[in-house]
C-alpha positions as CSV (number, residue, x, y, z in Angstrom):
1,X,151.6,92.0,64.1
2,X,153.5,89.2,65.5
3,X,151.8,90.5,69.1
4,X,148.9,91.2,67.6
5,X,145.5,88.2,67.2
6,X,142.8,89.0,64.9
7,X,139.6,87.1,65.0
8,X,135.9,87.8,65.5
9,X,134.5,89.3,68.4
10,X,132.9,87.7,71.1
11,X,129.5,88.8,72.5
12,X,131.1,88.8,76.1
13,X,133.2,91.4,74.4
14,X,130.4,93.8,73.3
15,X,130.6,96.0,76.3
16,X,134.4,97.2,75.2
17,X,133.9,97.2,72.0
18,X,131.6,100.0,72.4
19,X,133.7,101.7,75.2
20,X,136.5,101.4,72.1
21,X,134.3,103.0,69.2
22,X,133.0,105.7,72.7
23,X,136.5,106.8,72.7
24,X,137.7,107.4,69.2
25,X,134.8,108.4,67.7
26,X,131.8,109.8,69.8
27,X,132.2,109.4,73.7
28,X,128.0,110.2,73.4
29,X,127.7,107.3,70.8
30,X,127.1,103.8,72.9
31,X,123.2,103.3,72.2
32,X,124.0,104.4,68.4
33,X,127.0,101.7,68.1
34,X,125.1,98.6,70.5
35,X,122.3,99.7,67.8
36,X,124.5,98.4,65.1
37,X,125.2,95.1,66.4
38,X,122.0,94.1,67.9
39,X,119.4,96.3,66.0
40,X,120.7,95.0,62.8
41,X,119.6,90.2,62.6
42,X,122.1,90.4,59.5
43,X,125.0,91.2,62.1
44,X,127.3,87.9,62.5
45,X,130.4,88.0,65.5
46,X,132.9,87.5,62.2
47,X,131.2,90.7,60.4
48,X,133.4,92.5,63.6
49,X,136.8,91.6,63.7
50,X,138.8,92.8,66.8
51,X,142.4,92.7,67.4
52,X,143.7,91.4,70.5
53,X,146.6,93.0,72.5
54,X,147.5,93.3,76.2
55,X,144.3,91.4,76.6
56,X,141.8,94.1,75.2
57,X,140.4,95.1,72.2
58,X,143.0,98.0,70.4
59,X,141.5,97.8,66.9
60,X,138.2,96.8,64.9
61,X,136.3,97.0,61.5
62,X,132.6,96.3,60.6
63,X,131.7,94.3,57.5
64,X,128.0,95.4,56.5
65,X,126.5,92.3,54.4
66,X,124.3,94.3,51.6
67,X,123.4,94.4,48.0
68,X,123.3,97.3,45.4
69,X,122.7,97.8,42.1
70,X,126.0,97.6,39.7
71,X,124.7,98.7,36.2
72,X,121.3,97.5,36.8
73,X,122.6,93.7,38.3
74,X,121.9,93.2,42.0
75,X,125.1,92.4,43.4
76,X,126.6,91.3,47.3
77,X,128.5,93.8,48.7
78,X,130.6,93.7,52.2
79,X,130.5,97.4,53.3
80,X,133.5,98.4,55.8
81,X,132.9,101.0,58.1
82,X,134.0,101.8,61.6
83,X,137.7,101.2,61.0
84,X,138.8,102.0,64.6
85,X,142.3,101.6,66.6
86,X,143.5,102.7,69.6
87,X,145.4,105.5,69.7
88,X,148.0,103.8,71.8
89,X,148.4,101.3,69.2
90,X,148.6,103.5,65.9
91,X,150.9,103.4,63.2
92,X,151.9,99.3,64.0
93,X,150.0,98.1,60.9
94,X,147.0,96.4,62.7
95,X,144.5,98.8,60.3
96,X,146.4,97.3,57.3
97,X,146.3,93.7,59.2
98,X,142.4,93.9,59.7
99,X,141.7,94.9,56.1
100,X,143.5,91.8,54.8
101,X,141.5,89.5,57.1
102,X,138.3,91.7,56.2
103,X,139.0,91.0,52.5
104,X,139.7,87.0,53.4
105,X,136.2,86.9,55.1
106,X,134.3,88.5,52.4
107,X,136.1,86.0,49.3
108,X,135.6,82.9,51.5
109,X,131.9,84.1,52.7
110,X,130.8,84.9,48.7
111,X,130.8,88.6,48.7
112,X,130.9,90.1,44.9
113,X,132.2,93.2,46.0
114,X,133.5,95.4,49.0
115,X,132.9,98.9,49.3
116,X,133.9,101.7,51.5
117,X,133.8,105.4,52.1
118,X,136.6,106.9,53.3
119,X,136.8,109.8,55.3
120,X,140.9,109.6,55.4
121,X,143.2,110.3,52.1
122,X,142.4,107.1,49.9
123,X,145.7,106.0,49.0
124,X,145.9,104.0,52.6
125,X,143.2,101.8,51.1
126,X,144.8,102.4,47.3
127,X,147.8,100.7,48.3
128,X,145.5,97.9,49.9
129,X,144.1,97.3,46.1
130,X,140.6,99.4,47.0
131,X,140.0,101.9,43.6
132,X,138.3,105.5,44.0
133,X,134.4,105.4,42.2
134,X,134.1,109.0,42.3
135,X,130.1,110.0,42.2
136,X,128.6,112.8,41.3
137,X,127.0,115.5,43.7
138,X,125.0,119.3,43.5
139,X,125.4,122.0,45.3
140,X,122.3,124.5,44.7
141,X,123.4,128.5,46.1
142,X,120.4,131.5,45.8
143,X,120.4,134.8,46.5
144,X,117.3,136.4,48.2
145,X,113.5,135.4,47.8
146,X,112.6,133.3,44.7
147,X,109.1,132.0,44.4
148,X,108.0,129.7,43.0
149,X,107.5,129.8,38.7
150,X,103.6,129.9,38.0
151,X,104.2,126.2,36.6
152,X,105.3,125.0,39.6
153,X,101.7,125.4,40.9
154,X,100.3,122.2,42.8
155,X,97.0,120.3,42.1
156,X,94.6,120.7,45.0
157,X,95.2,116.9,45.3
158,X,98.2,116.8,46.7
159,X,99.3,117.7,49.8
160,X,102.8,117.5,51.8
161,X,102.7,116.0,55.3
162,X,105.4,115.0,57.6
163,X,106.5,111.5,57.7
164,X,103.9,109.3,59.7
165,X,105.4,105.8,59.9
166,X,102.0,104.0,60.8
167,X,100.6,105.8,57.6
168,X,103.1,106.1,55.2
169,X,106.2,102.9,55.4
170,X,104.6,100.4,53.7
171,X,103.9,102.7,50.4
172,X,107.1,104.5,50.8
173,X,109.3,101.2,50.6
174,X,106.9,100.4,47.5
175,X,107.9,103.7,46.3
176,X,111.7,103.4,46.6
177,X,111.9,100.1,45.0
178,X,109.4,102.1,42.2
179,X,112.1,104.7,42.0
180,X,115.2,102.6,42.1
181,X,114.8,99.2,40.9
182,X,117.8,98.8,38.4
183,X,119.7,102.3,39.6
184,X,123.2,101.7,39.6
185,X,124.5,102.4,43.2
186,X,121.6,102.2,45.0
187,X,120.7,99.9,48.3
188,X,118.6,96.8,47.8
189,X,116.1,97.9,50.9
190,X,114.1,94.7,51.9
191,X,111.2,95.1,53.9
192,X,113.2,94.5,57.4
193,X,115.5,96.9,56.0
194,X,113.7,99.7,57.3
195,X,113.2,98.6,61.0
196,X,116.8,98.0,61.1
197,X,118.4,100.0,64.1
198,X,121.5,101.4,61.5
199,X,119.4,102.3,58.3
200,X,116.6,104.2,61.1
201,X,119.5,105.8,63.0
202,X,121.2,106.8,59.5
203,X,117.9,108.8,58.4
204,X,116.1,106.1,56.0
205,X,112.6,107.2,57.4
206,X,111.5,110.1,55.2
207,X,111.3,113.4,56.4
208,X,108.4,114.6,54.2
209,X,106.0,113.1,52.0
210,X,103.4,113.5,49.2
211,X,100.6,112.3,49.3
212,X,96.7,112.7,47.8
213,X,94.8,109.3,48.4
214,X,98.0,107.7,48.5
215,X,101.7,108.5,48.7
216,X,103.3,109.8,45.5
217,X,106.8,111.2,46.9
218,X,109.2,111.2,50.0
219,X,111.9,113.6,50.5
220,X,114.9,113.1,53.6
221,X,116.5,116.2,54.6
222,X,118.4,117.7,57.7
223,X,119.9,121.4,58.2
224,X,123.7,121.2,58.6
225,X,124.7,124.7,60.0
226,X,123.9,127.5,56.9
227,X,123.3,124.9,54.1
228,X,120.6,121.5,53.5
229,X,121.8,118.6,53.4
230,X,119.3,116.0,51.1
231,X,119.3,112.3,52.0
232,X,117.0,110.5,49.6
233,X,114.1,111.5,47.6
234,X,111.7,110.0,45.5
235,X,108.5,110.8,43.6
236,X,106.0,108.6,40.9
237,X,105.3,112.4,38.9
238,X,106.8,115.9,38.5
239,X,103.8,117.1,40.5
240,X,105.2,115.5,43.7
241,X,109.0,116.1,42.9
242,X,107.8,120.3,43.1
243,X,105.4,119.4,45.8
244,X,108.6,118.6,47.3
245,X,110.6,120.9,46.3
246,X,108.3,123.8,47.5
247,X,108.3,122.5,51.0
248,X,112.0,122.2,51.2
249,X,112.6,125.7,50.3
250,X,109.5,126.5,53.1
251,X,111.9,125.1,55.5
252,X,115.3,126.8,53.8
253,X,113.3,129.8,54.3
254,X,112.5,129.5,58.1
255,X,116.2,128.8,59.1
256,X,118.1,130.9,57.1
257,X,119.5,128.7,54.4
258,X,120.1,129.1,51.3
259,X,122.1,126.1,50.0
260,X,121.6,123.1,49.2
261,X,123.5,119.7,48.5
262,X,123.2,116.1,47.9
263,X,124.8,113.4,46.9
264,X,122.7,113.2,43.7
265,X,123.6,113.8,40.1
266,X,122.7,117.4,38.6
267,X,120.7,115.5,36.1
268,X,118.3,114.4,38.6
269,X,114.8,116.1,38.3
270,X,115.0,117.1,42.0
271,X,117.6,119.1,41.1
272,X,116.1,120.5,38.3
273,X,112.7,121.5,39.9
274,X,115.2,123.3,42.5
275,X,117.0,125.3,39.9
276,X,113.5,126.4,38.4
277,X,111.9,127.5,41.2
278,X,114.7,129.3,42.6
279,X,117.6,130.4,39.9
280,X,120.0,129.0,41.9
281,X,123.6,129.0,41.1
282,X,124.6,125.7,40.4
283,X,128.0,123.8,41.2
284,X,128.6,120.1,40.6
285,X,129.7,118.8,43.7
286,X,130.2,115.1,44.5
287,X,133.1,113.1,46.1
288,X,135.5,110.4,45.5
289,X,135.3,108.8,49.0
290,X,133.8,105.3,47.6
291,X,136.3,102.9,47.2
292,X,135.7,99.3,45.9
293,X,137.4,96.4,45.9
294,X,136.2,93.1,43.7
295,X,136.5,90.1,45.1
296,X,136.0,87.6,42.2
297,X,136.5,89.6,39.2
298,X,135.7,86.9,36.5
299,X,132.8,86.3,38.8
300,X,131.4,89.8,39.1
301,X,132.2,90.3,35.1
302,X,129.8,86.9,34.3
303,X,127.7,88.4,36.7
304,X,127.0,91.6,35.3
305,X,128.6,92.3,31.4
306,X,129.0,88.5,30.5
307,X,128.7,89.2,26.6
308,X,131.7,91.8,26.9
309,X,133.9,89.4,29.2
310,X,136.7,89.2,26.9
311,X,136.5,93.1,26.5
312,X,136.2,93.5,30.7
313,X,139.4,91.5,31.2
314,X,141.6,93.6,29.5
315,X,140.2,96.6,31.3
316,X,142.4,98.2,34.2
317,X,140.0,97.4,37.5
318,X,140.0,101.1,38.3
319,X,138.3,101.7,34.8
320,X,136.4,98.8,34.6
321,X,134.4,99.7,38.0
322,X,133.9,102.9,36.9
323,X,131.8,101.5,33.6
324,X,130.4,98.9,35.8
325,X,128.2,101.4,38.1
326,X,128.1,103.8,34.9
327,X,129.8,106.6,36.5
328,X,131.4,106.9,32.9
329,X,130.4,105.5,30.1
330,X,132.6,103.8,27.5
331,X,132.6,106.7,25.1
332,X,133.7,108.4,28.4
333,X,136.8,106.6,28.8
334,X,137.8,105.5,25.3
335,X,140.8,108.5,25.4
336,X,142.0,107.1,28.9
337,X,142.1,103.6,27.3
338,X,144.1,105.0,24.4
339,X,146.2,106.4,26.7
340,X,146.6,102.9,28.2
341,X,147.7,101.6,25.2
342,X,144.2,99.5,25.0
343,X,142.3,99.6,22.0
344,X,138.8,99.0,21.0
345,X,138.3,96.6,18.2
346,X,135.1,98.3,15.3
347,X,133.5,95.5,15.6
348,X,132.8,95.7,19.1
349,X,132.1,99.0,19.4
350,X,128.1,99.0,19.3
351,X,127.6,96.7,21.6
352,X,130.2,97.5,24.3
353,X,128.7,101.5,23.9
354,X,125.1,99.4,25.1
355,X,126.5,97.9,27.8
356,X,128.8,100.2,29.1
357,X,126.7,103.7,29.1
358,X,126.5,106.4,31.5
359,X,123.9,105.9,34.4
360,X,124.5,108.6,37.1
361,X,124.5,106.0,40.0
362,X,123.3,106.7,42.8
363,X,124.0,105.6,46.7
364,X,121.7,107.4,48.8
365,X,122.9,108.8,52.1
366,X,120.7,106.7,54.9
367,X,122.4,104.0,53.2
368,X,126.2,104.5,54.3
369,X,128.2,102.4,56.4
């Protein structure tokens, strides 16, 4: 790196950056990644840190400055995306060399947490100190016509519209806060959040929604090739979750599809409604591309769990995130903490089985980074 300077970007620079992000990743993509910076009043010049060599820009990262829900706690996150070097300058360390400096900004700036999702093996961030949160996915196959069961049948109330912004925003962010307040994994979406250039480009508008004399469900989906891809959904009653449901597999049935996943636990009553109207085959799905990285673990421990903080420190970090977000639960993970050669004292048994229980997080698609 000795050739190499790292330091935020300057707006005089904006122009290259793009041309940079054009070339590796989407020559089509300029409006998409000029979006990002100035569609987005959170964006700061040291949220984009740029290497310098030759006198050009041959490497850069984005830090997103967010907050989900860890356990039910809002927390700060840093979100990296857009990892990005040159390919003339690969394999010299400078994606290693930005990551350390992207780690320095977010301790000194007060982040709780970074996150990522990687879409290259995980051990390059592994050996960085970022842990795999696996979470949990469906996949939902059928074969031939299914109607709908006789219990699926929709009050004349309700009808399902497409999306009209001018109509529907305002009750729909009312509606996700309804549906997620306290969800491990899920975005924090402030009101601005929604005009944001990156969460509208990423699909945070719904597609469909609900409604009777006022909205009682939204549904985000997109057709990926032979299979449905779900974004986000979310409904106040089981009326409007099979209101849903039913048009979804309207549209499956116009264009030939008849799968579909999301990055949503099996559990969820989305997924459930699907499975009963059509007798789907199901297959638990999910990935392990979100890596974390805490940044101030006695912090983020007071922060979240502070009656179980002599418990939490013992805890390896790779388990300990996976009980924070309640991706497993303690009962869970008790064998793999055996196995560790850490024990659980009686005593503290009830109470660490409260804190640390299952909670099928959550991180909605529109929200990636």
């Amino acid at each position: 790196m000795a050739d190499f300077q790292i330091r935020p970007i300057r707006e005089s620079e904006l122009d290259e950056l793009i041309g940079l992000l054009c070339l590796v990743h989407n020559a089509q993509g300029a409006e998409r990644y000029r979006g990002y910076i100035e569609g987005d009043p959170t964006w700061q010049p040291e949220q984009t840190p740029v290497v310098i060599c030759d006198k050009r820009i041959v490497s850069t990262l984005r830090i997103w400055d967010r907050q989900i829900h860890l356990g039910a706690t809002p927390v700060r996150i840093g979100g990296i995306g857009g990892v990005t070097t040159h390919p003339e300058y690969r394999r010299r360390g400078l994606a290693t060399g930005l990551m350390a400096h992207a780690e320095q900004v977010m301790r000194s700036g007060g982040y709780d947490i970074g996150l990522l999702f990687t879409e290259i093996p995980a051990h390059f961030y592994a050996r960085l100190g970022w842990h795999s949160v696996p979470m949990a996915g469906f996949r939902a196959t059928w074969h031939g016509e299914k109607s709908m069961q006789a219990q699926g049948c929709l009050p004349d109330s309700l009808a399902v519209e497409s999306f009209e912004e001018s109509r529907d925003l305002e009750e729909a962010v009312v509606l996700y806060q309804q549906c997620n307040g306290g969800r491990s994994g899920t975005m924090l979406r402030p009101r601005p959040y929604w005009d944001f250039t990156p969460s509208r480009v990423r699909g945070v508008l719904p597609t469909t929604v609900v409604r009777s004399d006022r909205l009682h469900g939204y549904l985000s989906w997109d057709v990926r090739s032979d299979w449905m891809r779900i974004g986000d959904i979310a409904a106040d009653r089981a009326s409007g979750t099979v209101a849903l449901v039913q048009h979804l597999l309207a549209e499956c049935s116009r264009s030939g599809v008849t799968q579909v996943y999301g990055d949503i636990p099996h559990t969820h009553p989305f997924v459930d409604a699907l499975l009963q109207a059509t007798g789907a085959d199901l297959e638990l799905a999910g990935n392990a591309s979100m890596m974390a990285l805490p940044l101030d673990l006695s912090m983020l421990i007071e922060k979240t769990v502070p009656t179980a903080s002599s418990f939490a420190q013992r805890i390896p970090v790779d388990l300990l995130l996976r009980l924070l977000f309640g991706e497993s639960s303690l009962q869970d993970l008790l064998p793999v903490l055996a196995s560790r050669g850490i024990e659980v004292e009686y005593q503290e048994t009830d109470l660490l089985q409260e804190l640390f229980r299952r909670r099928d997080p959550v991180f909605w698609a529109p929200d990636h980074f």
